[in-house]
C-alpha positions, 0 to 999 in steps of 0.5 A: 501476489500472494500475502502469506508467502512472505519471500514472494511478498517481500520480492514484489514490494517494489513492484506492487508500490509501483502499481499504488503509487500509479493507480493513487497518484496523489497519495505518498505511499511507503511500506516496510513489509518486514515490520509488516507496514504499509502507509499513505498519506495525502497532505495533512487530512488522510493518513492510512496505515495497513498490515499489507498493500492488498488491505492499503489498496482496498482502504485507498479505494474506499475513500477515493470511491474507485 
């Protein structure tokens, strides 16, 4: 996937919160890359937010040590 062709961006949306929500299942995780917008959220303690899924995966992954 490639962030700065935005009509492939916005094409995998789906299919790349599918991949985060598979790899972080305990984390809510919505985006609106039209804004651009990605979140996650887990409980009341953590709250992420990012410009893309690629920069949210790297975030997830730096507080959940994977």
């Amino acid at each position: 996937m490639n962030p700065t062709d935005i009509g492939t961006w916005q094409q995998d949306t789906a299919a790349y919160l599918a991949e985060l929500r598979a790899e972080f299942p305990t984390f809510g995780i919505i985006a609106d890359p039209g804004r651009p917008i990605w979140m996650a959220v887990k409980g009341d303690e953590i709250f992420i937010r990012a410009s893309d899924g690629i920069v949210l995966r790297e975030r997830l992954r730096e507080i959940t040590s994977r």
